[in-house]
Backbone atoms as SQL, in Angstrom:
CREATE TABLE atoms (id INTEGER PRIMARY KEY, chain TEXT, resi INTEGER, resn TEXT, atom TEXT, x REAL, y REAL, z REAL);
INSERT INTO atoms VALUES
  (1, 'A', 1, 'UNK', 'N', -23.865, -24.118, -7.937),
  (2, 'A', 1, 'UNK', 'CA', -22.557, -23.562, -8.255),
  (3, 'A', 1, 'UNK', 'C', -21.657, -23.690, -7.026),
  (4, 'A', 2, 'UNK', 'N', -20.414, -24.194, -7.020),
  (5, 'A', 2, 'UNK', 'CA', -19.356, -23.621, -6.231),
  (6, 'A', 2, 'UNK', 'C', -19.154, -22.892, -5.552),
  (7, 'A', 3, 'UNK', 'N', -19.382, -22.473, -3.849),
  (8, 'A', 3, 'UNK', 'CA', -19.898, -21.192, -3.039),
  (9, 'A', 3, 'UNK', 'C', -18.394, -20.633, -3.898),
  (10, 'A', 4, 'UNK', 'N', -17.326, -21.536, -4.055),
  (11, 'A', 4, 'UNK', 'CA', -15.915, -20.398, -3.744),
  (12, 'A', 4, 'UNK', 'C', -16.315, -19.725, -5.185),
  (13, 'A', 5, 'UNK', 'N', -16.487, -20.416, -6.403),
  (14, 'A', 5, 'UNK', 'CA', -16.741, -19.703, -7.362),
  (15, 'A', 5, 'UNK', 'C', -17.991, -18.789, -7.420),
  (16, 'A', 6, 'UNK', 'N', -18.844, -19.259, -6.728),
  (17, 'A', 6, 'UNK', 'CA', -20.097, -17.912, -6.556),
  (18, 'A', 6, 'UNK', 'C', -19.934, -16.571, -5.808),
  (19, 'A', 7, 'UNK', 'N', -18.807, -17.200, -4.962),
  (20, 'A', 7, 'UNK', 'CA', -18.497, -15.589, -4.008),
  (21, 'A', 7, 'UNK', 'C', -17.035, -14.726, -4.573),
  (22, 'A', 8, 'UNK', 'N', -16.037, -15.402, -5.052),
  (23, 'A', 8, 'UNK', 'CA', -15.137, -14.700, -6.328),
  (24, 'A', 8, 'UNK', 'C', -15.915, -13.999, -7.186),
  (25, 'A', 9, 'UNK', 'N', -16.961, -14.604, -7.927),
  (26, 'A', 9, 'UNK', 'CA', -17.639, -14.103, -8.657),
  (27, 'A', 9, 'UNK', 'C', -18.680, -12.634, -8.397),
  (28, 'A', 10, 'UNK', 'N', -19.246, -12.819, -7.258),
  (29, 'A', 10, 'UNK', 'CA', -19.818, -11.255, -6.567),
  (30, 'A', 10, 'UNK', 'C', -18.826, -10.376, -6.066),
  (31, 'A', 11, 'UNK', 'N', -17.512, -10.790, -5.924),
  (32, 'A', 11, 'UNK', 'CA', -16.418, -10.025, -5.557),
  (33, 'A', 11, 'UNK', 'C', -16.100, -8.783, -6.854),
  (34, 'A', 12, 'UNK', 'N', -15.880, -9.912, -7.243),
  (35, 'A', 12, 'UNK', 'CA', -15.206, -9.390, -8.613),
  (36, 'A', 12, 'UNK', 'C', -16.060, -8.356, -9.524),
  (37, 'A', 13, 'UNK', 'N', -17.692, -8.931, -9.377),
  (38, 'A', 13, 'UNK', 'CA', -18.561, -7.935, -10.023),
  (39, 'A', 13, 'UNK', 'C', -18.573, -6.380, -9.566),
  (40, 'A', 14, 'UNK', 'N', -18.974, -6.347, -8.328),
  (41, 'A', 14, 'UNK', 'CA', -18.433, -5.503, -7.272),
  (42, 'A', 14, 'UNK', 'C', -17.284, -4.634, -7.253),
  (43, 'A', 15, 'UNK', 'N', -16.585, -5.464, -7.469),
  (44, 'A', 15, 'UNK', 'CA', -15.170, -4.432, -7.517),
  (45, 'A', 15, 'UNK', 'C', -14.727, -4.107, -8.606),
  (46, 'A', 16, 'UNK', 'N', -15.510, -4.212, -10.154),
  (47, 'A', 16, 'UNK', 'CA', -15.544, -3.903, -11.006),
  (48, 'A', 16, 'UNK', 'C', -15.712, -2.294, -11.102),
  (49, 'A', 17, 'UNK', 'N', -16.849, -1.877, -10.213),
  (50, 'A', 17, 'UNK', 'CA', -17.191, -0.936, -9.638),
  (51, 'A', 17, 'UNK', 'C', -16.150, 0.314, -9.710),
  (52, 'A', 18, 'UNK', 'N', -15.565, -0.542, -8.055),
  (53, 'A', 18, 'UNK', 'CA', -14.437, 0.489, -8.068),
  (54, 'A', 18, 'UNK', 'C', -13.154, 0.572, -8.628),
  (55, 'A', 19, 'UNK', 'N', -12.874, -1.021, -9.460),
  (56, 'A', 19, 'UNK', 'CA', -11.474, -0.697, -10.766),
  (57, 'A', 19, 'UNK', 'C', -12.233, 0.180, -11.651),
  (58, 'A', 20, 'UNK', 'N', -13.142, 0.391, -12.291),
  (59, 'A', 20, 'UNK', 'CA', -13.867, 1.743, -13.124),
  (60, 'A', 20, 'UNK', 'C', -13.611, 2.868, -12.668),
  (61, 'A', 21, 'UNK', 'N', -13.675, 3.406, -12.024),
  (62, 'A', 21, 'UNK', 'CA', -13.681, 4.550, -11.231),
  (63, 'A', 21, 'UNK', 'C', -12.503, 4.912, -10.810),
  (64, 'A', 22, 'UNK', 'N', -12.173, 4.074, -9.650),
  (65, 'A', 22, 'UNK', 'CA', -10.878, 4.457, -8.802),
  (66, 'A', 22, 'UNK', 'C', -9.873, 3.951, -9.155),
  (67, 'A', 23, 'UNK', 'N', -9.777, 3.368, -10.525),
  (68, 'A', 23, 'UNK', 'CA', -8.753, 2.852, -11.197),
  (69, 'A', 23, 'UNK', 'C', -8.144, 3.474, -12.330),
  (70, 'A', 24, 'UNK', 'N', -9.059, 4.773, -12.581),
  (71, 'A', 24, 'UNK', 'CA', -8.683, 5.732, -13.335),
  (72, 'A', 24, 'UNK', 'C', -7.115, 6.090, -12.297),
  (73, 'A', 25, 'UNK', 'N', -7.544, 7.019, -11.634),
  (74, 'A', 25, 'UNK', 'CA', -7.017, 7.614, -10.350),
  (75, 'A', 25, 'UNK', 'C', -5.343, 6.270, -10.186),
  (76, 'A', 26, 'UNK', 'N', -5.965, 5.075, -9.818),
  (77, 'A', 26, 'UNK', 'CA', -4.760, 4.355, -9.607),
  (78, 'A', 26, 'UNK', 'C', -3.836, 4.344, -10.515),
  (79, 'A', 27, 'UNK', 'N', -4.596, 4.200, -12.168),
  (80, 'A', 27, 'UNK', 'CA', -3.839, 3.353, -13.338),
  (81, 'A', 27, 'UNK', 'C', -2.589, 4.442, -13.427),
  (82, 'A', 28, 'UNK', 'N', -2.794, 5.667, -13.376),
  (83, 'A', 28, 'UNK', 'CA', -1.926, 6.710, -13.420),
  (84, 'A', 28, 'UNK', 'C', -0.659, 6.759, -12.461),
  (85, 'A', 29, 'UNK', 'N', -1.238, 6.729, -11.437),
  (86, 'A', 29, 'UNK', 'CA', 0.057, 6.744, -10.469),
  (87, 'A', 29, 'UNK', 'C', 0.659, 5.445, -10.566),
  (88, 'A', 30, 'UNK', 'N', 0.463, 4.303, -10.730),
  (89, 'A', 30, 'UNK', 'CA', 1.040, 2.665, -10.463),
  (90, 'A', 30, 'UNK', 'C', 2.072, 3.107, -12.853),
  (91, 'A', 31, 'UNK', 'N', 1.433, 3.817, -12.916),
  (92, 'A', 31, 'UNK', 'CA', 2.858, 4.246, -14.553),
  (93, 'A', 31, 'UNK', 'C', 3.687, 4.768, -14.070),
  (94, 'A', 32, 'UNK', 'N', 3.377, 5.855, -13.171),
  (95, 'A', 32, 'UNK', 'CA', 4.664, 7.144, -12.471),
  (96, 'A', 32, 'UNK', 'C', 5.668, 5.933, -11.633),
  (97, 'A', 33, 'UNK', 'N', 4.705, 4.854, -10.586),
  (98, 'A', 33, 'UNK', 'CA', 6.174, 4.042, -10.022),
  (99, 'A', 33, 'UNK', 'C', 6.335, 3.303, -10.820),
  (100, 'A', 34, 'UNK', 'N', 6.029, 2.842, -11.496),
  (101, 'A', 34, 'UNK', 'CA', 6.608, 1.477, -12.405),
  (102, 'A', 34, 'UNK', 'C', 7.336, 2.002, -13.649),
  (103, 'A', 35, 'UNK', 'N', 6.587, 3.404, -14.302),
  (104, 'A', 35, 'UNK', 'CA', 7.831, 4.345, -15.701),
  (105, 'A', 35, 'UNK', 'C', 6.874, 3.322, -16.634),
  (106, 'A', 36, 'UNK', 'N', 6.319, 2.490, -16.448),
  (107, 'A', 36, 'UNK', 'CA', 5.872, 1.848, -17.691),
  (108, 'A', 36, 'UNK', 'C', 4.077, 1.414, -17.727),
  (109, 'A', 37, 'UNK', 'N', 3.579, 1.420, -18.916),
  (110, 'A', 37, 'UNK', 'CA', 2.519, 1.007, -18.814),
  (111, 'A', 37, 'UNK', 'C', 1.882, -0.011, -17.733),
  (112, 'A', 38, 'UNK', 'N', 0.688, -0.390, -17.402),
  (113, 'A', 38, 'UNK', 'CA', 0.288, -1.179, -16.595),
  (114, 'A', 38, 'UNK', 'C', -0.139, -2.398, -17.397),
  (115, 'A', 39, 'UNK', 'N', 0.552, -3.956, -17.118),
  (116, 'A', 39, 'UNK', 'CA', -0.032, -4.783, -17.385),
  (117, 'A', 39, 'UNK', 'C', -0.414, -5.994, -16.723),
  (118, 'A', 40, 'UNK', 'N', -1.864, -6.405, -17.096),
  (119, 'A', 40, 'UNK', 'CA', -2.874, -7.287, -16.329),
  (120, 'A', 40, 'UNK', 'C', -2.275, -8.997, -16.290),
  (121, 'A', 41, 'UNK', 'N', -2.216, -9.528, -15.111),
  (122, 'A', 41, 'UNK', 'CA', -2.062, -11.035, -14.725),
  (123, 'A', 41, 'UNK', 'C', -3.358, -11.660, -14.888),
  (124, 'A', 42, 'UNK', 'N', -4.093, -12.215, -15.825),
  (125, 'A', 42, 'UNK', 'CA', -5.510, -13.147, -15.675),
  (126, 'A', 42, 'UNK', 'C', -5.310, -13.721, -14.277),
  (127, 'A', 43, 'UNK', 'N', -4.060, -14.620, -14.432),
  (128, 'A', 43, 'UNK', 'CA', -3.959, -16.046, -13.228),
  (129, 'A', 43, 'UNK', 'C', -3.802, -15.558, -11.859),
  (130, 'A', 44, 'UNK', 'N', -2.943, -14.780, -11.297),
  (131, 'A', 44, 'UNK', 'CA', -3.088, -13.714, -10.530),
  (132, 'A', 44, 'UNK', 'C', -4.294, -12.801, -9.765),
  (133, 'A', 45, 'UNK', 'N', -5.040, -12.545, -10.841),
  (134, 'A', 45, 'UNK', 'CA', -6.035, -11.506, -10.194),
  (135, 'A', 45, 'UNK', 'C', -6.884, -13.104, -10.014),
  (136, 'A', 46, 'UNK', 'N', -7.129, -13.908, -10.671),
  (137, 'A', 46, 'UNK', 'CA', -8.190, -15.227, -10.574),
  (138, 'A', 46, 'UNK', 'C', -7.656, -15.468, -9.179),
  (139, 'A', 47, 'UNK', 'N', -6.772, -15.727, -8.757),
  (140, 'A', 47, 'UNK', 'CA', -5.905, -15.915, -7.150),
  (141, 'A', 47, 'UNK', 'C', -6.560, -15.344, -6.183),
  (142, 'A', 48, 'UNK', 'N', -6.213, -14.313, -6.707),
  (143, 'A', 48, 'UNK', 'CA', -7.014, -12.959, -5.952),
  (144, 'A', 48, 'UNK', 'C', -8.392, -13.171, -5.241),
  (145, 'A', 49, 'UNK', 'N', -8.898, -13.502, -6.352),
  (146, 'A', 49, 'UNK', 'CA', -10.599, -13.529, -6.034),
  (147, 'A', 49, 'UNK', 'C', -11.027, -14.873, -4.915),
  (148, 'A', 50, 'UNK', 'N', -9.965, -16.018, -5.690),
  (149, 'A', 50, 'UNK', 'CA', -10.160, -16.898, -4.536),
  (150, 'A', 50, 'UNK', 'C', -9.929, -16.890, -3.449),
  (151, 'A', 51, 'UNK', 'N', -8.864, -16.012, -3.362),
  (152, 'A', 51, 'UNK', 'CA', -8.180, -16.162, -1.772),
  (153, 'A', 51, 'UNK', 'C', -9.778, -14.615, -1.033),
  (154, 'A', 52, 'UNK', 'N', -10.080, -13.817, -2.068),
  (155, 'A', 52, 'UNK', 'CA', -10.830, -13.167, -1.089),
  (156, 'A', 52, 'UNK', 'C', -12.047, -13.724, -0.661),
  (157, 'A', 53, 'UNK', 'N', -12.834, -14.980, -2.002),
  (158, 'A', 53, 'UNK', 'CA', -13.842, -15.748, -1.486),
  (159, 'A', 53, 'UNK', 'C', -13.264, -16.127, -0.208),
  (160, 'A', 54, 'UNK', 'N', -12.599, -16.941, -0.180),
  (161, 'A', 54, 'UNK', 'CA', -12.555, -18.321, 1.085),
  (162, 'A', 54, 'UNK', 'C', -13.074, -17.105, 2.547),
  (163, 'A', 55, 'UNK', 'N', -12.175, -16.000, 2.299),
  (164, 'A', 55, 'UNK', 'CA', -12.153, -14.609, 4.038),
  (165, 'A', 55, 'UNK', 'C', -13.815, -14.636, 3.798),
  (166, 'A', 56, 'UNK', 'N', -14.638, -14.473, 2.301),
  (167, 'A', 56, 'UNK', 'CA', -15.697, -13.853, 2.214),
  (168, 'A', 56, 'UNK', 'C', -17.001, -14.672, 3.125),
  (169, 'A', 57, 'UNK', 'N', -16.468, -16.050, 2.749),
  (170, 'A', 57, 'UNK', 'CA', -17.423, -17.249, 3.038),
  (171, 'A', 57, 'UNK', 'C', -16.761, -17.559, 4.862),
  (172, 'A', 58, 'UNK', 'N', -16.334, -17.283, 5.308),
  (173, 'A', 58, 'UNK', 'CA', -15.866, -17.793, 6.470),
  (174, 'A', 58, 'UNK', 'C', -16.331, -16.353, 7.493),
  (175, 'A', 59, 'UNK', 'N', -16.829, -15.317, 6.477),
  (176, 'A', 59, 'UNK', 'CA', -17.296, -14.700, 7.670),
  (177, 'A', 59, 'UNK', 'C', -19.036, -15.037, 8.022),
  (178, 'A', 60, 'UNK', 'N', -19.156, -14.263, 9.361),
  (179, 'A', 60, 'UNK', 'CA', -20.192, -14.730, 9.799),
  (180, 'A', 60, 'UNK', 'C', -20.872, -13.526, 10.764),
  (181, 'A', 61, 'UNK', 'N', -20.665, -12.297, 10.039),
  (182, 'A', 61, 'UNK', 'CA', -21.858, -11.591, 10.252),
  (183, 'A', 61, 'UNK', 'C', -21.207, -10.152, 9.569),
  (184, 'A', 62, 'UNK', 'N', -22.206, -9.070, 9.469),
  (185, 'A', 62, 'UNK', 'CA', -21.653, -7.715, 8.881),
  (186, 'A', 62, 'UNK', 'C', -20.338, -7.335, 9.253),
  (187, 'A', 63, 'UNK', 'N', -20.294, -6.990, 10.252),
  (188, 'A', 63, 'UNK', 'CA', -19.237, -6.659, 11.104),
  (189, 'A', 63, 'UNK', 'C', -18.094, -6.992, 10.826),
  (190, 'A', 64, 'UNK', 'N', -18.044, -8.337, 10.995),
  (191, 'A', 64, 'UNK', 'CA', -16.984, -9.213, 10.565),
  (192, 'A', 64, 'UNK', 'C', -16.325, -9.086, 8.570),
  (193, 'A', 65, 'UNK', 'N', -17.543, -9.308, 8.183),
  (194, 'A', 65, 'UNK', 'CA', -17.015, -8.830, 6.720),
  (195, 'A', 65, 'UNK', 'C', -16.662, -7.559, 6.566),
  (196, 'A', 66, 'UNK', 'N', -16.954, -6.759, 7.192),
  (197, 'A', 66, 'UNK', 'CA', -16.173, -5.432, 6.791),
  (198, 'A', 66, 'UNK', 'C', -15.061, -5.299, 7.314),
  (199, 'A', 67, 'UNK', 'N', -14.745, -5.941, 8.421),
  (200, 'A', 67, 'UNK', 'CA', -13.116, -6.135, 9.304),
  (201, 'A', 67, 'UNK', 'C', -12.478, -6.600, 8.623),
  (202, 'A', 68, 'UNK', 'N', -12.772, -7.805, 7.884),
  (203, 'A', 68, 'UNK', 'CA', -12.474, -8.735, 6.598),
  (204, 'A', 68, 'UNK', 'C', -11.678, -8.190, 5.788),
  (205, 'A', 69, 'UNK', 'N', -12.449, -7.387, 4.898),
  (206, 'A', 69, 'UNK', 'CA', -12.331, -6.666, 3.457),
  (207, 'A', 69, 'UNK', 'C', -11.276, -5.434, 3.882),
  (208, 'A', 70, 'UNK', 'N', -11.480, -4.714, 5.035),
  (209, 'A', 70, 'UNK', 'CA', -10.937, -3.603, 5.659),
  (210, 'A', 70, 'UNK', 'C', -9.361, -4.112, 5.660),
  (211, 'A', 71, 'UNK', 'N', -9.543, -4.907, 6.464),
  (212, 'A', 71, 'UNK', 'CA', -7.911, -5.325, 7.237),
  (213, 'A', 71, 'UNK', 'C', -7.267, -5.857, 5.914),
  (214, 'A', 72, 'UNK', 'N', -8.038, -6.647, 5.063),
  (215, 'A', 72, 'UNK', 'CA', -7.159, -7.451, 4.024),
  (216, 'A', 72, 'UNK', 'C', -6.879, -5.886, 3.200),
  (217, 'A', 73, 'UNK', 'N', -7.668, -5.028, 2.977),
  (218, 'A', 73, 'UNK', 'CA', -7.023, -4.367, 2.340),
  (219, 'A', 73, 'UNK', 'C', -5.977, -2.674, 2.344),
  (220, 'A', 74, 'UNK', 'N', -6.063, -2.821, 3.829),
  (221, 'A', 74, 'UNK', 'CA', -5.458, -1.719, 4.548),
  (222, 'A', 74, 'UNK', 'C', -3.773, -2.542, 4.380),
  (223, 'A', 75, 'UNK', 'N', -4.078, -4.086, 4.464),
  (224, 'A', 75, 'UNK', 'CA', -2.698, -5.091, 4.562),
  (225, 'A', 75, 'UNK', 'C', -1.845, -4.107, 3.055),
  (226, 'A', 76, 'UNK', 'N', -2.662, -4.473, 2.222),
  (227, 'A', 76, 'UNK', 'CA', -2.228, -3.902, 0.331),
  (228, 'A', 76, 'UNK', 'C', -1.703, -3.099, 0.439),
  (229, 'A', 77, 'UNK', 'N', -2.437, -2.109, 0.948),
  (230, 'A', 77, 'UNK', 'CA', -2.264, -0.306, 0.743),
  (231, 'A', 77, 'UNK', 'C', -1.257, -0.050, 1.183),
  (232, 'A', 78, 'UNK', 'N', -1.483, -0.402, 2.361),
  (233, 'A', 78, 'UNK', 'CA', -0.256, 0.056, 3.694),
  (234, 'A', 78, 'UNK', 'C', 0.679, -0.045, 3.278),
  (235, 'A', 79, 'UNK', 'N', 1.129, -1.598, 3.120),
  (236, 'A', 79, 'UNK', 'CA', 2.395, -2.049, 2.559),
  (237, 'A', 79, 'UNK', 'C', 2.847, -1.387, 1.426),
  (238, 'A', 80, 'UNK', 'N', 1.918, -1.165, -0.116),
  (239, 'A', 80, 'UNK', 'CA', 2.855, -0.548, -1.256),
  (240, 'A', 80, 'UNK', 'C', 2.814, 1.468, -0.395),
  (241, 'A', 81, 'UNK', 'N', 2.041, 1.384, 0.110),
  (242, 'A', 81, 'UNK', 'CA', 2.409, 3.159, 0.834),
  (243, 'A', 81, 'UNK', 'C', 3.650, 3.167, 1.541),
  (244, 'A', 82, 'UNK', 'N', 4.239, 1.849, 2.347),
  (245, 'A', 82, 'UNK', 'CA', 5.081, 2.412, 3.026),
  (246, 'A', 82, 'UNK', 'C', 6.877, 1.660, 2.093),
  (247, 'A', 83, 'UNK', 'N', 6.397, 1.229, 1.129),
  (248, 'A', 83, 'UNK', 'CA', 8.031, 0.552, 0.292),
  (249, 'A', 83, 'UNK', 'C', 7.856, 1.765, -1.213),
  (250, 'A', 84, 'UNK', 'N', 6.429, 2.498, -1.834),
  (251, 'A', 84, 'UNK', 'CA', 6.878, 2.891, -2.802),
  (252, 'A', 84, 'UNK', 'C', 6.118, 4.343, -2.595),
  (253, 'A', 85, 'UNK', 'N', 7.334, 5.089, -2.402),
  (254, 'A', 85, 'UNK', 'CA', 6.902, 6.834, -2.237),
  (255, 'A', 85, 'UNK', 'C', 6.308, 7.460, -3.138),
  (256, 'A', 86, 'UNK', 'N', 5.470, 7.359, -4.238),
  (257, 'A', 86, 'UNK', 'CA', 4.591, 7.698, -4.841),
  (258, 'A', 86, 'UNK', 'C', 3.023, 7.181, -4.740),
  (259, 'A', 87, 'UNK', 'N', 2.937, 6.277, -3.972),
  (260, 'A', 87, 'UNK', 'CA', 1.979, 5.636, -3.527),
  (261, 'A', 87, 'UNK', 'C', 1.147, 6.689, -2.560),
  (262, 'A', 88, 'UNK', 'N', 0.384, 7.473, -3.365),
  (263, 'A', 88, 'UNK', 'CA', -0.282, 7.791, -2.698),
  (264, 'A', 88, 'UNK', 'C', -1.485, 7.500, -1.488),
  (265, 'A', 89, 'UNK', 'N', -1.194, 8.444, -0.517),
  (266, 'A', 89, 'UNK', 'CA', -1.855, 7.760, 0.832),
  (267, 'A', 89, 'UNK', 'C', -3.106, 8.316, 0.443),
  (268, 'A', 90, 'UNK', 'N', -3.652, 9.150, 0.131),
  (269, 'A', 90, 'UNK', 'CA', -5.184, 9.320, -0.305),
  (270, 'A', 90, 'UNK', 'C', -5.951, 8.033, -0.978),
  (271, 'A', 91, 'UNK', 'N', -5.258, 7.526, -1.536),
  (272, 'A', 91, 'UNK', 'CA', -6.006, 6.407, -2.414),
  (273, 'A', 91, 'UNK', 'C', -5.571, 5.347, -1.640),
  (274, 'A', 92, 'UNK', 'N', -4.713, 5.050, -1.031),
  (275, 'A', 92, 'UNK', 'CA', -4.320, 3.934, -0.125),
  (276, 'A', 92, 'UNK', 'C', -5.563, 3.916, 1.232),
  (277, 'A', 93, 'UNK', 'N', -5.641, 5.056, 1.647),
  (278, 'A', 93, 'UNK', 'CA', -7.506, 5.004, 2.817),
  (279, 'A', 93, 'UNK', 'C', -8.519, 4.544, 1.651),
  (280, 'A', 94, 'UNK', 'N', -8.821, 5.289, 0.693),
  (281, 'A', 94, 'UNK', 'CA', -10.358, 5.231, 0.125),
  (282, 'A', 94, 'UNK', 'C', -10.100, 3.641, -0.131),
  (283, 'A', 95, 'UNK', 'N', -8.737, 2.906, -0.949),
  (284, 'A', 95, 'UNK', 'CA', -8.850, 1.836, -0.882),
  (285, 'A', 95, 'UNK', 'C', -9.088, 0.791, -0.086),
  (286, 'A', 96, 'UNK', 'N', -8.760, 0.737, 1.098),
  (287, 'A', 96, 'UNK', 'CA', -8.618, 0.247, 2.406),
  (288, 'A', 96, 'UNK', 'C', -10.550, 0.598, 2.648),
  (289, 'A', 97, 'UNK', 'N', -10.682, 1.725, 2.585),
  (290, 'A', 97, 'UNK', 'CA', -12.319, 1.518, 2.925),
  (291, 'A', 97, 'UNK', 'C', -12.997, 0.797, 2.233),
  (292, 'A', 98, 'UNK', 'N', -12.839, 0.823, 0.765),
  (293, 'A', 98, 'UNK', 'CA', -13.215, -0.012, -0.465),
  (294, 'A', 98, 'UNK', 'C', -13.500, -1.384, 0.108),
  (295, 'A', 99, 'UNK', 'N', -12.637, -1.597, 0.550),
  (296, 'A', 99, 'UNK', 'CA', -12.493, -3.249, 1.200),
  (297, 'A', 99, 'UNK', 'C', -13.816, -3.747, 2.039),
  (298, 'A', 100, 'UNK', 'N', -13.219, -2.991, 2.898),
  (299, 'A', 100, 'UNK', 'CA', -14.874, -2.872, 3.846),
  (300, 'A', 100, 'UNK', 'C', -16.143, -2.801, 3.128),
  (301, 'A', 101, 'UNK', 'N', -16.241, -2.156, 2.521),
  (302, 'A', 101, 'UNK', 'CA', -17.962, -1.440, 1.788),
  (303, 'A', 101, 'UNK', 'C', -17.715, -3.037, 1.303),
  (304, 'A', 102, 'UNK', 'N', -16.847, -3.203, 0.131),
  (305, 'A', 102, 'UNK', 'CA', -17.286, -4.507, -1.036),
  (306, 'A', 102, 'UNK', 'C', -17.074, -5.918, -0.370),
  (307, 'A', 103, 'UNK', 'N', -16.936, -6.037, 0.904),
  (308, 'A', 103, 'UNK', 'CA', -16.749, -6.960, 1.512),
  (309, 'A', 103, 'UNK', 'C', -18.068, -7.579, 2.426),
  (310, 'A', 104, 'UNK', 'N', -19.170, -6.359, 2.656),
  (311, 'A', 104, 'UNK', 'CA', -20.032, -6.032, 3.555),
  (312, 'A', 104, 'UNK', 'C', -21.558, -6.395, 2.244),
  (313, 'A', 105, 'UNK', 'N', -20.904, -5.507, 0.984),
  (314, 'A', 105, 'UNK', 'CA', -21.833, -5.677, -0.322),
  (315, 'A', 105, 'UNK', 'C', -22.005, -6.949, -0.561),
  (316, 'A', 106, 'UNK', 'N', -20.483, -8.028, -0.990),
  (317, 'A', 106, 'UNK', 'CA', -20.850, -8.919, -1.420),
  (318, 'A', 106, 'UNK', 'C', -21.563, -9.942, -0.226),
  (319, 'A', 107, 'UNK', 'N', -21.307, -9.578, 1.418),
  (320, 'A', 107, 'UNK', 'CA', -21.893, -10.572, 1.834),
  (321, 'A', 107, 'UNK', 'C', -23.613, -10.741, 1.617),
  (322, 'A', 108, 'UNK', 'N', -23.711, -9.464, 1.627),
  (323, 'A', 108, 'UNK', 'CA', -25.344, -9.643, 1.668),
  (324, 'A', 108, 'UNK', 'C', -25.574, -9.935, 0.271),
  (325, 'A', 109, 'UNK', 'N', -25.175, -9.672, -0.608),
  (326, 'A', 109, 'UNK', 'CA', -25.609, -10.792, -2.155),
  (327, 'A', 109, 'UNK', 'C', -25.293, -11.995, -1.926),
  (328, 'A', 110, 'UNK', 'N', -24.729, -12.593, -1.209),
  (329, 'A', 110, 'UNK', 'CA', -24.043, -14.432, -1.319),
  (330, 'A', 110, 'UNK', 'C', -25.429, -14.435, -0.062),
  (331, 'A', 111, 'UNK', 'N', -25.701, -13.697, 0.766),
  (332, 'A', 111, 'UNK', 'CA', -26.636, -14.367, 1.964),
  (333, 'A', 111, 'UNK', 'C', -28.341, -14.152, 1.106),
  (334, 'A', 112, 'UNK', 'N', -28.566, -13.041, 0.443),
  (335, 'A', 112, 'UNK', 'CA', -29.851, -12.638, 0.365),
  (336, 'A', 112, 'UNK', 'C', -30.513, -12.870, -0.604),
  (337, 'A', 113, 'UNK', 'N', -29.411, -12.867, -2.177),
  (338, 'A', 113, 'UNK', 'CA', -29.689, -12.773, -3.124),
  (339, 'A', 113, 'UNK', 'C', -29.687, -13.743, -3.709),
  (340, 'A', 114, 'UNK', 'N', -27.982, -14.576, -4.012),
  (341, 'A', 114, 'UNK', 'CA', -27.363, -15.744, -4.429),
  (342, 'A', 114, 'UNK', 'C', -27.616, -16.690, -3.891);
């Protein structure tokens, strides 16, 4: 298989995880700024996954993938925390940690498992 499509793919399983969960929590507040339902981009989030494979596969040890996942996603948070004032900063950290943990998870499935 395709490392980029094998490591999108453990991403995504992974963070299935925490869109279940902590996406309860998000889906709510991202209606309050937007006033309108939430709706999903296929092509977009597929983007997504690639651009987080390529950071996923180019790292090269724990450490590094959690700096990875961390920084790329403290980049997200930060940014909609500091342009949209309902953006809560509680979920903007746990997210930002999110990064780290599923960044650190998927490496050791692409090194140990996959």
């Amino acid at each position: 298989m395709n490392p980029y499509l094998k490591a999108a793919f453990i991403l995504l399983c992974i963070d299935l995880l925490w869109l279940g969960t902590g996406g309860i929590f998000a889906r709510a507040m991202f209606e309050r700024i937007q006033g309108a339902p939430l709706s999903f981009r296929f092509v977009s989030a597929g983007l997504v996954y690639f651009f987080l494979a390529y950071l996923l596969l180019e790292t090269t040890s724990y450490k590094q993938a959690f700096m990875h996942g961390l920084c790329t996603y403290a980049v997200y948070d930060l940014t909609n925390h500091a342009i949209f004032e309902k953006y809560d900063w509680r979920l903007a950290a746990a997210d930002t940690l999110w990064g780290g943990i599923l960044f650190v998870s998927a490496r050791y499935l692409l090194k140990n498992v996959f």
